[in-house]
MDAnalysis code that builds the backbone (N, CA, C; Angstrom):
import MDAnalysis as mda
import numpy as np

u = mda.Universe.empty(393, n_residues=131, atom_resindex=np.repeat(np.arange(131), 3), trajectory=True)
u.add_TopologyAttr("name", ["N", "CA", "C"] * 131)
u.add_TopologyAttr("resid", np.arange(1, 132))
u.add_TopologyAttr("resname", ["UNK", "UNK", "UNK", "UNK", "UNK", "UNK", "UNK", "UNK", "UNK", "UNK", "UNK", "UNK", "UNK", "UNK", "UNK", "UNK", "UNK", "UNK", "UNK", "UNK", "UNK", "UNK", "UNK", "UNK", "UNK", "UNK", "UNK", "UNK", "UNK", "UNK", "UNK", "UNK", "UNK", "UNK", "UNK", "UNK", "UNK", "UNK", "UNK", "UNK", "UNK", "UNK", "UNK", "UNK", "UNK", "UNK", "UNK", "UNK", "UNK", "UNK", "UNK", "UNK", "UNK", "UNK", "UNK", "UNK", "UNK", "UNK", "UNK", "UNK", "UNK", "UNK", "UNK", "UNK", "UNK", "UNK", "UNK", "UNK", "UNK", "UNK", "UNK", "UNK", "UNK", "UNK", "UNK", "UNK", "UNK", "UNK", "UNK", "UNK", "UNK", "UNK", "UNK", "UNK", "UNK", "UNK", "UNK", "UNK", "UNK", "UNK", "UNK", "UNK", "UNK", "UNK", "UNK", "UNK", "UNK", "UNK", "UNK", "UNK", "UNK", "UNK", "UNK", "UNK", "UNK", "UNK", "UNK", "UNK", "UNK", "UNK", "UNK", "UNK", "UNK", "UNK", "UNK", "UNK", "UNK", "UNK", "UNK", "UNK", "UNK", "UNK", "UNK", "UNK", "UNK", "UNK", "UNK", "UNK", "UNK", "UNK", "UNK"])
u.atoms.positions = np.array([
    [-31.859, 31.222, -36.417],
    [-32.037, 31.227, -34.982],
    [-30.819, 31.863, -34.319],
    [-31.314, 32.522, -32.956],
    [-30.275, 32.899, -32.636],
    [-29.221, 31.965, -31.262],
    [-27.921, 31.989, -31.523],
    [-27.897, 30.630, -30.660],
    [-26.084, 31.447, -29.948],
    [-26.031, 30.746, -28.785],
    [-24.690, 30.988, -28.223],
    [-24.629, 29.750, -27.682],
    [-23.438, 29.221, -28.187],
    [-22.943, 28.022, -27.671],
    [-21.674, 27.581, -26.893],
    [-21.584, 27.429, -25.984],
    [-20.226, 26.910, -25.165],
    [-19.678, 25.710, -25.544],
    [-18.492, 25.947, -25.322],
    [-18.035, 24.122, -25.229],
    [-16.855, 24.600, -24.571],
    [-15.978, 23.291, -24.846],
    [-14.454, 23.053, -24.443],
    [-14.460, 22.671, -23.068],
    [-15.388, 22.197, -22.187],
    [-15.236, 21.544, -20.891],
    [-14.323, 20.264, -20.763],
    [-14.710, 19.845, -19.937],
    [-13.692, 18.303, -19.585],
    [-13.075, 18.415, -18.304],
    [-12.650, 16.830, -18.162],
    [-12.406, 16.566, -16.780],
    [-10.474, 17.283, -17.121],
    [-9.938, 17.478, -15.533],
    [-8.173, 18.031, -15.790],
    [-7.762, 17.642, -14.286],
    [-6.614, 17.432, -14.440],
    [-5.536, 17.510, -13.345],
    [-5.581, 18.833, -12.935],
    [-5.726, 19.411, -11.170],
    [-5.369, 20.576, -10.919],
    [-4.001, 20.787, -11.902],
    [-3.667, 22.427, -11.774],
    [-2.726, 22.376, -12.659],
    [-2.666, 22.518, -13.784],
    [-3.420, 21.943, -14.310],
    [-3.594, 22.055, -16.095],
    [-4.482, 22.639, -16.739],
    [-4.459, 23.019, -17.945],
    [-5.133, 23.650, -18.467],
    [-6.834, 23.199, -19.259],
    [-7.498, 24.558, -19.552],
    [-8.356, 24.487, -20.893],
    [-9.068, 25.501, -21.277],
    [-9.418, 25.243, -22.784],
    [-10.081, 26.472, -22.875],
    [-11.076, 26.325, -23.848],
    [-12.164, 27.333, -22.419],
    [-13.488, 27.307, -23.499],
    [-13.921, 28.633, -24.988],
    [-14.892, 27.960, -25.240],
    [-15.171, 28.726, -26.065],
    [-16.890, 29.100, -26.058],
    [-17.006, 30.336, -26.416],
    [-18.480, 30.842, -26.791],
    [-18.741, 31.104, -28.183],
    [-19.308, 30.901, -29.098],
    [-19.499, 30.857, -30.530],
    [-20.904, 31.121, -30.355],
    [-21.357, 32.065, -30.993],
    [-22.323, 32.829, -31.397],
    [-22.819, 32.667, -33.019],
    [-24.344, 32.458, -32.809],
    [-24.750, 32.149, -34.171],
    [-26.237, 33.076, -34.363],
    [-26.506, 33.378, -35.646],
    [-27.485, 34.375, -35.936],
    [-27.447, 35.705, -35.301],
    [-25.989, 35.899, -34.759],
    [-25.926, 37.439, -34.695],
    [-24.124, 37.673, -34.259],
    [-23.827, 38.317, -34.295],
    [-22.524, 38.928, -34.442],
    [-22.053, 39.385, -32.708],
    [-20.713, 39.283, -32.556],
    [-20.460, 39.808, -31.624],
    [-19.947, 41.426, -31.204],
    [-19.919, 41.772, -32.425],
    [-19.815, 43.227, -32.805],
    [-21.356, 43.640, -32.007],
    [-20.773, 44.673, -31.432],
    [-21.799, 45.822, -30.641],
    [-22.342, 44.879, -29.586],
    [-21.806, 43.337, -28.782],
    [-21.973, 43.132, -28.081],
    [-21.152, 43.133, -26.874],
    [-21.617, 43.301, -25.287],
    [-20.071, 42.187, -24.668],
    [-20.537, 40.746, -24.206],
    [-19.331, 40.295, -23.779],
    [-19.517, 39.028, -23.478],
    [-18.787, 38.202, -22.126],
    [-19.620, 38.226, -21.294],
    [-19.639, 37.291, -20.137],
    [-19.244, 35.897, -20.026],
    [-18.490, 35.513, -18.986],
    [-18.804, 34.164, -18.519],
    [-19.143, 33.543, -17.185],
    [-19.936, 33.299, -17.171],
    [-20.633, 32.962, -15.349],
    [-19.752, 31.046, -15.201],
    [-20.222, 30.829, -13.983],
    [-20.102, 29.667, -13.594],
    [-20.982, 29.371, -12.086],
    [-21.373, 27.972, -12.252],
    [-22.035, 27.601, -10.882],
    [-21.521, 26.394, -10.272],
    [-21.230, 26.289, -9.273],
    [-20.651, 24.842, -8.476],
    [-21.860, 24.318, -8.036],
    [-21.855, 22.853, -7.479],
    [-23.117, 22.614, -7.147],
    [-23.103, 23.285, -5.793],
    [-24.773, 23.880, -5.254],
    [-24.539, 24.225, -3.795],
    [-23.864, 25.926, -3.726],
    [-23.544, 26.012, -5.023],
    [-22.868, 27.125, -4.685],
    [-23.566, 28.128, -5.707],
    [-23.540, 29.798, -5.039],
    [-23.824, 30.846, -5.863],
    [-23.477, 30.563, -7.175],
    [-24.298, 31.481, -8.479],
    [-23.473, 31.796, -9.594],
    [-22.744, 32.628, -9.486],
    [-21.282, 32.802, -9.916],
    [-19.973, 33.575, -10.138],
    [-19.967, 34.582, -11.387],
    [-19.849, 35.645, -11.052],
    [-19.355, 36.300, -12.866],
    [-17.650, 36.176, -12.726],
    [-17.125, 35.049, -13.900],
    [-16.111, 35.054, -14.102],
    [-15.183, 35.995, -14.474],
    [-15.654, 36.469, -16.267],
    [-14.903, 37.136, -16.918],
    [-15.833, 37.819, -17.638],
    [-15.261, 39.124, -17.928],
    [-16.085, 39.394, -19.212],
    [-15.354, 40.708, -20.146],
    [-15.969, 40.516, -20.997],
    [-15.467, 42.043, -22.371],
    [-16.494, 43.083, -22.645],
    [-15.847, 43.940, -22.347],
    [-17.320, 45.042, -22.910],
    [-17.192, 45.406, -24.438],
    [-18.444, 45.947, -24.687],
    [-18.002, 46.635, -26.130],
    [-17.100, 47.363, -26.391],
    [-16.235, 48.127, -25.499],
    [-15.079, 49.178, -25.138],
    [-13.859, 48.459, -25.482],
    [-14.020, 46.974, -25.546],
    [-12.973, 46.005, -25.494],
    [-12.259, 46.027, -23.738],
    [-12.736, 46.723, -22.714],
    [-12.122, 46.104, -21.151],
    [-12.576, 45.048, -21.142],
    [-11.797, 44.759, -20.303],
    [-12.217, 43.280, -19.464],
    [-12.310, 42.938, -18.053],
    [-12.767, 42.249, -17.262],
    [-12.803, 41.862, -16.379],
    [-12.658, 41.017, -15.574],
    [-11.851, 40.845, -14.466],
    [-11.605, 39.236, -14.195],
    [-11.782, 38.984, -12.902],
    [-12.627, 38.123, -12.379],
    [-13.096, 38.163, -10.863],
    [-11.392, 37.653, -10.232],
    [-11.326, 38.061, -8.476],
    [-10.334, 38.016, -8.193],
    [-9.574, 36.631, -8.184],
    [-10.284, 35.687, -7.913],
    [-10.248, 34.188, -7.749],
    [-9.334, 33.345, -9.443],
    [-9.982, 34.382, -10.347],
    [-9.090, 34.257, -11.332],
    [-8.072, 34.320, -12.456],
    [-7.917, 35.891, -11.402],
    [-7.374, 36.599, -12.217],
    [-5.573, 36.550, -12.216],
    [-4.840, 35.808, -13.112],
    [-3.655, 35.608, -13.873],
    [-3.438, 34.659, -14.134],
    [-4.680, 33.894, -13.977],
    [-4.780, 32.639, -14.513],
    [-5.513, 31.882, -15.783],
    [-6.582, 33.065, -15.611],
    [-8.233, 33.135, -16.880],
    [-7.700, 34.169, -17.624],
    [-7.713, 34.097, -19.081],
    [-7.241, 34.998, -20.096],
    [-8.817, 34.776, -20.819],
    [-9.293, 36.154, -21.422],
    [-10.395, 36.239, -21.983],
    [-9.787, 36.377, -23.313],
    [-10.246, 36.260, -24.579],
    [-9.737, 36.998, -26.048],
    [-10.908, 36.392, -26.673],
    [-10.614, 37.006, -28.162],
    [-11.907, 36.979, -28.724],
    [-11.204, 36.513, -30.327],
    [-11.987, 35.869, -31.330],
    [-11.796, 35.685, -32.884],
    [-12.785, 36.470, -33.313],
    [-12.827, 37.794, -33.967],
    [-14.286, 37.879, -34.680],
    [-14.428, 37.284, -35.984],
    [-12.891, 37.228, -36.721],
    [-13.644, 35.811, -37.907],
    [-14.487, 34.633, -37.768],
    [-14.100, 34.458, -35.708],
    [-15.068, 33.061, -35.922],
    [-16.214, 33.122, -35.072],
    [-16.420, 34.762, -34.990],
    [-17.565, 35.519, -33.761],
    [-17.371, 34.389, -32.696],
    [-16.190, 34.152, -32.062],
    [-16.137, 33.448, -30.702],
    [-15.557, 33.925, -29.775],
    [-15.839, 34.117, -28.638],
    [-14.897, 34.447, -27.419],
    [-14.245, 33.127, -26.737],
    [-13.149, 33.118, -26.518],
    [-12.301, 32.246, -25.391],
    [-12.319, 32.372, -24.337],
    [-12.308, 31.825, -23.766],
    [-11.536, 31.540, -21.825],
    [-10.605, 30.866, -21.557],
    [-9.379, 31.456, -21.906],
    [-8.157, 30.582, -21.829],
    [-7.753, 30.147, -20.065],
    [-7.424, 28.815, -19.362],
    [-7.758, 29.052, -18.190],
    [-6.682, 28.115, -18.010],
    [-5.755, 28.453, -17.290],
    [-4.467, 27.448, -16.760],
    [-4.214, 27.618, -15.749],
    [-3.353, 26.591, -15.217],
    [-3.131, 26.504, -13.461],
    [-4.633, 26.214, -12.802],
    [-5.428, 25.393, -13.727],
    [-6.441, 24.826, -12.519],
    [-6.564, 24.437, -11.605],
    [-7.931, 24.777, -10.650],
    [-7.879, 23.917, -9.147],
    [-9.056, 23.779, -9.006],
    [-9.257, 23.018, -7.990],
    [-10.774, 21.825, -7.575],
    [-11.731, 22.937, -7.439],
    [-11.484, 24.202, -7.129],
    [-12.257, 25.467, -6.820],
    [-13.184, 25.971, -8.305],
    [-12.463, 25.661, -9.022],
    [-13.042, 26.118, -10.494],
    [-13.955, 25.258, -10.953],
    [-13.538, 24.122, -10.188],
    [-14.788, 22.635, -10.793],
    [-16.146, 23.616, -10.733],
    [-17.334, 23.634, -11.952],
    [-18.082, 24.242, -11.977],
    [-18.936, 24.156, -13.352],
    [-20.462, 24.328, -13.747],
    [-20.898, 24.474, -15.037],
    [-20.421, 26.294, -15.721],
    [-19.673, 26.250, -16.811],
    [-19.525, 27.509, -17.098],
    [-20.223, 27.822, -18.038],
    [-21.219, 29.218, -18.219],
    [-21.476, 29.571, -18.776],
    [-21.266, 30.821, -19.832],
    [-21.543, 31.557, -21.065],
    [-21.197, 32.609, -21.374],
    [-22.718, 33.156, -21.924],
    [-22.664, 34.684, -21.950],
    [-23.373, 35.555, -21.974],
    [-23.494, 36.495, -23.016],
    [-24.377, 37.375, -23.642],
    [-23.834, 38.059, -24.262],
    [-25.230, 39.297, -24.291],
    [-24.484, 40.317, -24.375],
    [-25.364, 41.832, -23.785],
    [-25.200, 42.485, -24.884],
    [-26.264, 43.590, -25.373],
    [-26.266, 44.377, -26.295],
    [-25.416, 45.749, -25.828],
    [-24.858, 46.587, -26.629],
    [-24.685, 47.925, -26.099],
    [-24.887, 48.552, -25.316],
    [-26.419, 48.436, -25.813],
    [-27.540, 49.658, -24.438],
    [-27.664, 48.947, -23.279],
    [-26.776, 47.768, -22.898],
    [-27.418, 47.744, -21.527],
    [-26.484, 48.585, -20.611],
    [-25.343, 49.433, -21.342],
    [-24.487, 49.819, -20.626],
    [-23.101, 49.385, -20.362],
    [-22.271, 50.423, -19.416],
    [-20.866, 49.018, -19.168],
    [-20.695, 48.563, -17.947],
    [-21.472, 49.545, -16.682],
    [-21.125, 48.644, -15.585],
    [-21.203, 47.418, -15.188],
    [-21.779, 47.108, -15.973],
    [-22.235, 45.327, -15.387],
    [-20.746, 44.112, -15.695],
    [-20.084, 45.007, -16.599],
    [-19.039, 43.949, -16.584],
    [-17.618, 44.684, -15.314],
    [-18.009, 44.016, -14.327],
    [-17.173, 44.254, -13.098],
    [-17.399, 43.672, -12.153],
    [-17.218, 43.886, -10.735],
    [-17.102, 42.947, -9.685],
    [-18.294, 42.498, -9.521],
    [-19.737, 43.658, -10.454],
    [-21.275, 43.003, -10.030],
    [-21.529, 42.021, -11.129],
    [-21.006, 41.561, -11.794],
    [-21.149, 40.533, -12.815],
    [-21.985, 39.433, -12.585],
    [-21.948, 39.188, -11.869],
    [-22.732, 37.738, -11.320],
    [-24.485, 38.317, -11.253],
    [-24.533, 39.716, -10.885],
    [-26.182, 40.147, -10.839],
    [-26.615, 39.922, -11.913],
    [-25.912, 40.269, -13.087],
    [-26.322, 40.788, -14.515],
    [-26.720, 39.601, -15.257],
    [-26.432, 38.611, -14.526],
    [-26.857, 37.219, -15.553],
    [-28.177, 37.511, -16.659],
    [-29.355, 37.633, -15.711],
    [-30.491, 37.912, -16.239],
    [-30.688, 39.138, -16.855],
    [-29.744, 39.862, -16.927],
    [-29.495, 41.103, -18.031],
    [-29.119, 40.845, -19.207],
    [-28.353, 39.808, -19.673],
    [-28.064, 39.551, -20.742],
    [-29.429, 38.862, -21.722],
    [-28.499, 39.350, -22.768],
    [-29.995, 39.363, -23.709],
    [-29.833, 37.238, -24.224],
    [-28.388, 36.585, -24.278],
    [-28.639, 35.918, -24.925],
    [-27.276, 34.923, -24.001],
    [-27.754, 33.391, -23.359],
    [-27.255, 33.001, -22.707],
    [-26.556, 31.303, -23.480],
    [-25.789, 30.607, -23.193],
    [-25.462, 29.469, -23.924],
    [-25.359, 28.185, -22.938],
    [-26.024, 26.938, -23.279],
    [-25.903, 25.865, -22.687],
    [-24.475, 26.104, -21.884],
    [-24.797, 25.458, -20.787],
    [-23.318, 25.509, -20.219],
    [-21.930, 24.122, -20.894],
    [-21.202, 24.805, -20.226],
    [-19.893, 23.330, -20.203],
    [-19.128, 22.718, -19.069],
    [-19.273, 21.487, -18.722],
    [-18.650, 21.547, -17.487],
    [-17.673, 21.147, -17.455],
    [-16.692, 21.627, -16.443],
    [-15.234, 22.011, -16.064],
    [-15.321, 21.023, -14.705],
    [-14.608, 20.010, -14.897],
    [-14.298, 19.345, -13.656],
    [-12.438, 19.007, -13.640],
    [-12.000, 19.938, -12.283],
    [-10.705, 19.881, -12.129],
    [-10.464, 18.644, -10.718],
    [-9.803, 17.832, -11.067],
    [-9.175, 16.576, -9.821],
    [-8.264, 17.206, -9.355],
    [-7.920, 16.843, -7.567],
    [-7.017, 17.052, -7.358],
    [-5.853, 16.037, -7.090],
])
């Protein structure tokens, strides 16, 4: 089966850190990229971060020098390394993952459209930051 799975959520002190992970099963992350959305309650979905097959990346403005994307392909997982949290990030996060052909624009400021472009999506994890 083919499966993408999130984890690494949990409750945090603004301030502090965590980091998720996307782990991919029955297919490889080679010749894919990989997204991460998030939704607050009440609130739009966000395109967080993402990697193209090119290896760029992308980081919406809200989190950018704070959200570090990287990847293991020994353990076909992508990270979201995410420190200096705040109550703003409280949110379900999700990750994504797109074949080649869908192209590369989608990993950029329109990220959040492309949700339903991706070929293969993972239970979310939720991220709850206190202040």
């Amino acid at each position: 089966d083919v499966q993408l799975q999130a984890s690494g959520g949990g409750l945090v002190q603004a301030g502090g850190s965590l980091t998720l992970s996307c782990t991919a099963s029955g297919f490889t992350f080679e010749g894919h990229g990989i997204a991460w959305f998030r939704q607050a309650p009440g609130k739009e979905r966000e395109g967080v971060s993402c990697i193209n097959t090119d290896g760029s990346k992308y980081y919406e403005d809200s989190v950018k020098g704070r959200f570090t994307l990287f990847s293991d392909k020994s353990k076909n997982t992508v990270y979201l390394q995410m420190n200096n949290l705040k109550p703003d990030d409280t949110a379900v996060y999700h990750c994504g993952a797109v074949s080649l052909g869908y192209g590369s624009r989608w990993c950029g400021p329109t990220l959040a459209s492309h949700y339903y472009g991706m070929d293969y999506w993972g239970k979310g994890t939720l991220v709850t930051v206190s202040s």
